[in-house]
N, C-alpha and C positions, 0 to 999 in steps of 0.2 A: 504494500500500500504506500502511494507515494503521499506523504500529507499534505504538499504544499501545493499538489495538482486536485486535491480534496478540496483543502480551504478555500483556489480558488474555485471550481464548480460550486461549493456551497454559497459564495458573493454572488456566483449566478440565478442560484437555485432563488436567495433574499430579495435580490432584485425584479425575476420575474417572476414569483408566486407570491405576487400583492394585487387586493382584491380597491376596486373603484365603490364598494358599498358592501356592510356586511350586517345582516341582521339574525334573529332567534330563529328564522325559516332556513337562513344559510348555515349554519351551526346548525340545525335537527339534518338537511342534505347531508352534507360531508361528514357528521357523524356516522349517519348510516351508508355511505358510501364505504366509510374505514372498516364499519363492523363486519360489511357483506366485500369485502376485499380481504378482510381477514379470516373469514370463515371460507372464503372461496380459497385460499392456502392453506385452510386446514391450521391456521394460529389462533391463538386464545389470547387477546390483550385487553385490556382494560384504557380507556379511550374520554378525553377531556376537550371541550371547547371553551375558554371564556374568553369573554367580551369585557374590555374595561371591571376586571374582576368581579366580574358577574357571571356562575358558572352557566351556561346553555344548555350544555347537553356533557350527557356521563352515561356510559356504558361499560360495564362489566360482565365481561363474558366468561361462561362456565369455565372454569383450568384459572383464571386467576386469582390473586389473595387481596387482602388489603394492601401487602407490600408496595402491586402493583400501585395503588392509589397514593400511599406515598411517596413513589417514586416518581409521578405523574407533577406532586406537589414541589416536591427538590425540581425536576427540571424544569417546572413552570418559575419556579424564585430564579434562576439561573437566568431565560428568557426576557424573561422583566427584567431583571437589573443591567443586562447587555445589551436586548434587542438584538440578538443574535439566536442563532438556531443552538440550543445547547449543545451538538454535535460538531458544530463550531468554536464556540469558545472550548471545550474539551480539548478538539483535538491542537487548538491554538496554543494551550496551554502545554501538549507536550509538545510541540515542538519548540516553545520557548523551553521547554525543561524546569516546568515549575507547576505548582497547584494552585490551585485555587483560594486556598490558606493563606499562602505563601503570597501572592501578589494579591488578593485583594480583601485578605483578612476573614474569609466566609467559610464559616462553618460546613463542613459538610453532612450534618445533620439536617441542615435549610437547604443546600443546595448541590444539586447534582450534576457537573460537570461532563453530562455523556448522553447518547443521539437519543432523537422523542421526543422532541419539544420545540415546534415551527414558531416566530413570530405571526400574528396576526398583521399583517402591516397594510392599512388603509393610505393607497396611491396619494400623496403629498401631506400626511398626515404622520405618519409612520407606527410603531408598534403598540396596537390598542387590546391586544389581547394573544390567548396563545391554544396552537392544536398540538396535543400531546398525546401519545400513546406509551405505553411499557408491559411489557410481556414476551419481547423478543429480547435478540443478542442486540448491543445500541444501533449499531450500524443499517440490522433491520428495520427496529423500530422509526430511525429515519426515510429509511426509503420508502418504509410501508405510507409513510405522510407523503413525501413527495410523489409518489408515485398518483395517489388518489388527486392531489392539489394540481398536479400536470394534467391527468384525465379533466377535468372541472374546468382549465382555464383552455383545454382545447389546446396543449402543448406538447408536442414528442417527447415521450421521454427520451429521450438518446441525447437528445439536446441536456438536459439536467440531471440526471443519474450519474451518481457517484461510478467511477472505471472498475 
């Protein structure tokens, strides 16, 4: 895995999977797009939408625990406080060679530095909420987002998927 050919597809991925309006109708869609792409794999994840910290939609699916929901909770603190996809700042972090302690003081009880948590990012507005899933290996649980958010905005995946 080369990370620096990662981090930038993932600057691609932030910039074209941003939405011109997004409301509780858009969030109950793409919830259930995640759920029925997930069982269409045959995975079991546990599955978060909010809006300006207002949760929309939450789905938990049979095979996961609450872990899952806290795990969902750490990469949502991670997204907020970066505006970044937390698979992003993750893997930024190793490649600087440091944690997330370590540069910017945060607990990792609050926050989980690894993939499954999209910004929400409203076109000249920027990050107003976040799509998150956990249940997979991190790297899945990112793709399994970008994967449905590329379906939705009518974009090739080839173009934004991770090599």
């Amino acid at each position: 895995m080369d990370v620096q050919a990662d981090l930038d597809r993932l600057a691609v991925q932030e910039q074209q999977l941003q939405f011109d309006t997004f409301t509780a109708d858009t969030a109950w869609q793409l919830g259930t797009r995640l759920k029925e792409a997930a069982e269409a794999a045959g995975k079991a994840v546990a599955i978060e939408i909010q809006l300006a910290g207002q949760p929309l939609f939450f789905y938990a699916m049979p095979g996961t625990t609450a872990d899952n929901a806290d795990w969902i909770r750490r990469k949502r603190n991670v997204v907020l406080r970066f505006h970044r996809s937390s698979y992003a700042v993750g893997l930024d972090l190793q490649q600087r060679q440091t944690s997330l302690q370590e540069r910017s003081g945060l607990d990792l009880r609050d926050y989980a530095p690894f993939g499954g948590c999209f910004p929400l990012i409203l076109r000249g507005t920027g990050c107003v909420g976040t799509l998150a899933v956990s249940g997979l290996p991190q790297r899945d649980d990112h793709n399994l987002l970008v994967s449905v958010l590329a379906n939705w905005f009518g974009l090739p995946l080839a173009g934004l998927a991770l090599a």
